[in-house]
GUNU-406420 format. One line per field, with one value per residue (C-alpha): residue number from 1; residue in one letter; x, y, z. Coordinates in steps of 0.25 Angstrom, whole numbers. Layout:
# GUNU-406420
num: (NUM | ...)
residuo: (A | ...)
X: (X | ...)
Y: (Y | ...)
Z: (Z | ...)
END
This chain:
# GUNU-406420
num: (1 | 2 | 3 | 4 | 5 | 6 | 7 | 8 | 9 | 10 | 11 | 12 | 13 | 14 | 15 | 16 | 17 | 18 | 19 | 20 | 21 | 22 | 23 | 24 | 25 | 26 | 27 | 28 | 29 | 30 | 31 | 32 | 33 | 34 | 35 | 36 | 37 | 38 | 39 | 40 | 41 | 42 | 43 | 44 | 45 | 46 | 47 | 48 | 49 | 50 | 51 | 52 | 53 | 54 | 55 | 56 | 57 | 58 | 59 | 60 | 61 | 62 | 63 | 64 | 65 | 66 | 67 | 68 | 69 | 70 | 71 | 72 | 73 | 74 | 75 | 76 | 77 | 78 | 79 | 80 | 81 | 82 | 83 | 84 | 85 | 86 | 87 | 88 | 89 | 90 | 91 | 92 | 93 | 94 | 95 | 96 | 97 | 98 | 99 | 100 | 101 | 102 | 103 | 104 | 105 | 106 | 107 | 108 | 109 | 110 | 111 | 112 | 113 | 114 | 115 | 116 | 117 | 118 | 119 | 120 | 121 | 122 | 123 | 124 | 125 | 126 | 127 | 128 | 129 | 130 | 131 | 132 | 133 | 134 | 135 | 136 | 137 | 138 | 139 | 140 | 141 | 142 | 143 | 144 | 145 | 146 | 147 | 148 | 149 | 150 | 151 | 152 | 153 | 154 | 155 | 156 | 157 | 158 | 159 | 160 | 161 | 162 | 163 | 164 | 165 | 166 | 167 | 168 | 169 | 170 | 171)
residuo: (X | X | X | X | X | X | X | X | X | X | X | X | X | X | X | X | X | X | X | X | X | X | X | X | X | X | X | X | X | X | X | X | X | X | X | X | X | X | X | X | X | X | X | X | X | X | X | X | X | X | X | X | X | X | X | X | X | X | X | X | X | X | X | X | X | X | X | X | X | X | X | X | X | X | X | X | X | X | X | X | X | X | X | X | X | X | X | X | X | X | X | X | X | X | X | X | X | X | X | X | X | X | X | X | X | X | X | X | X | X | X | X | X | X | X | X | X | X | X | X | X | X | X | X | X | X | X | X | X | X | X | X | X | X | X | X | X | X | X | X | X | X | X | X | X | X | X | X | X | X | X | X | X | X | X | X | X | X | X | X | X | X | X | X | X | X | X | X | X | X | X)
X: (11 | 1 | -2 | -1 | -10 | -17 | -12 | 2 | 11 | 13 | -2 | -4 | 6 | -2 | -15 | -8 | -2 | -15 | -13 | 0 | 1 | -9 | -1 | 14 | 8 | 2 | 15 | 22 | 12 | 16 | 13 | 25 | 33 | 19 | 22 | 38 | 34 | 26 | 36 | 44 | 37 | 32 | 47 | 49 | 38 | 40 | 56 | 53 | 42 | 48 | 48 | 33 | 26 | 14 | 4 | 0 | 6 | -1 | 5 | 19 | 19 | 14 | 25 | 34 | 30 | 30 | 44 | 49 | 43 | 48 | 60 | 60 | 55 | 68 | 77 | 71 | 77 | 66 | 69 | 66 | 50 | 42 | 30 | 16 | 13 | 28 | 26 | 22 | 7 | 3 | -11 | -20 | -28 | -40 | -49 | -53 | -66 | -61 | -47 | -44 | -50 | -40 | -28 | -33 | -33 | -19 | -15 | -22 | -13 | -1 | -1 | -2 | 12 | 18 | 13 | 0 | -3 | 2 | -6 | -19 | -17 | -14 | -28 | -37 | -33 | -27 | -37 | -27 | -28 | -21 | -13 | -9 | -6 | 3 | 8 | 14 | 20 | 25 | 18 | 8 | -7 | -9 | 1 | -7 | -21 | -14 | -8 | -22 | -28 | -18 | -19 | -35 | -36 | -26 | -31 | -45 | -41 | -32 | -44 | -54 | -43 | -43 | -56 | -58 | -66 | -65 | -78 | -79 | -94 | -101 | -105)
Y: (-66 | -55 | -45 | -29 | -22 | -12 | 1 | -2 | 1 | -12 | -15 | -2 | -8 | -21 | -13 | -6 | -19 | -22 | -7 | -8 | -21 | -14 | -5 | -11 | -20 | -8 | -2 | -14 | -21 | -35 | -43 | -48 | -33 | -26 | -37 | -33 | -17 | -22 | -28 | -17 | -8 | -12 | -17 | -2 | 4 | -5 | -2 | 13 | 12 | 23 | 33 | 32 | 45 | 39 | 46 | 37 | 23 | 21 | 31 | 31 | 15 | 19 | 30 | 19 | 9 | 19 | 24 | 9 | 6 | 17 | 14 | 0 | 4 | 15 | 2 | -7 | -8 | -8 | -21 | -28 | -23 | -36 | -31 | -41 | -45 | -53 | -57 | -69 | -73 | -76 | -80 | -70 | -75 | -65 | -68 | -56 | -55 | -50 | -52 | -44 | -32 | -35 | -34 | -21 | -16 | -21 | -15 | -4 | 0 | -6 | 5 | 16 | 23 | 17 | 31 | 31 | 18 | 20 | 32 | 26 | 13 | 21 | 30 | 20 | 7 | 11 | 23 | 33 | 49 | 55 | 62 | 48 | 43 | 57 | 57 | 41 | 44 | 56 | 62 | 75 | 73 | 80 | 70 | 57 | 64 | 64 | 50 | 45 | 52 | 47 | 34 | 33 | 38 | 30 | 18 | 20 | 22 | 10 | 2 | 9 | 5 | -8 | -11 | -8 | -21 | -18 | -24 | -27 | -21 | -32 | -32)
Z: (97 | 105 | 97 | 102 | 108 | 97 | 105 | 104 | 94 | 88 | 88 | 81 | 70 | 69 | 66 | 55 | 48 | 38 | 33 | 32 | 24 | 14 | 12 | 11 | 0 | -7 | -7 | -11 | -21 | -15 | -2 | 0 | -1 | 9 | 20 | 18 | 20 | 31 | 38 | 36 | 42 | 53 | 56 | 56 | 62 | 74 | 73 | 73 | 82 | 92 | 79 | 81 | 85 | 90 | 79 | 65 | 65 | 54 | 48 | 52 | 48 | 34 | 31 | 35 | 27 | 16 | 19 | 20 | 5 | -3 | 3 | -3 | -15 | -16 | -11 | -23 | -36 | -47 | -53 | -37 | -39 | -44 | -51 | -44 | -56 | -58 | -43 | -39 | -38 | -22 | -21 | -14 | -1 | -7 | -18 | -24 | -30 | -44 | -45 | -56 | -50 | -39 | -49 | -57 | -43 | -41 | -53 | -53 | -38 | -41 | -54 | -45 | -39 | -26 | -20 | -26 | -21 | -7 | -5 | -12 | -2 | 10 | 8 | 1 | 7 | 20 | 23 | 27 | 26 | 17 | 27 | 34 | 20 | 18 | 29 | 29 | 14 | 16 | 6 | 6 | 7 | -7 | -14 | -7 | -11 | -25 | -25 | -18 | -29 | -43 | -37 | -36 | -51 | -56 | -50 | -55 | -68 | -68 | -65 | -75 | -86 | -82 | -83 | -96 | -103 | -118 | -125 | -138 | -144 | -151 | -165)
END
């Protein structure tokens, strides 16, 4: 299969798939679920490609993958959510050097909001501004400065208390 030229429209989606993978399994929690949102959106992005103004793909790619996962959220009854701890274990290709570090961290996100976690993955993960990451949820830039700023705190604090080693004092 050739691959597209990088100035065209469709080379432009291929650029953007790492960042959107990233973030379709942020949203989702699961590997399986991100590549399912992926899917989806690129299917629409190329379907509603004559919709496109020509200005941020990146953008407008990442407001429809939002769009397309609350709106899956609201279609999902709250007994179909399987929690990642009930899921089954698929082995990772990575070796991470301290694993547990890697699961605090896990933890740590996956306790923050669906919003606080989008908007702390699309500005520290994904380097977007805060009036890219407004503007692709549809949300104003004081409410992303706020959520960025709820979700930093909270996620700090999550893994302060969590590494807390009680010590027993010798006698």
């Amino acid at each position: 299969m050739k691959t597209p030229a990088p100035e065209t429209f469709e080379g432009q989606i291929l650029a953007l798939l790492p960042s959107l993978r990233r973030y379709s399994r942020s949203l989702t929690r699961s590997d399986a679920d991100g590549e399912d949102l992926l899917q989806d959106c690129v299917e629409k992005v190329l379907a509603r490609r004559s919709q496109w103004r020509g200005l941020n793909l990146r953008g407008w790619a990442l407001t429809i993958m939002t769009n397309l996962y609350r709106n899956t959220r609201r279609q999902t009854p709250p007994g179909m959510m399987v929690e990642l701890d009930s899921a089954e274990v698929v082995p990772s290709p990575e070796t991470p050097a301290d694993p547990l570090e890697r699961l605090r961290l896990e933890d740590a996100l996956n306790s923050l909001s669906a919003e606080s976690r989008a908007v702390l993955m699309l500005v520290v993960i994904e380097g977007y501004t805060y009036s890219e990451v407004a503007a692709a949820l549809d949300i104003p830039v004081g409410t992303v400065m706020s959520r960025l700023s709820r979700a930093r705190q909270r996620l700090g604090d999550r893994m302060k208390a969590d590494n807390v080693i009680t010590l027993r004092r010798p006698k």
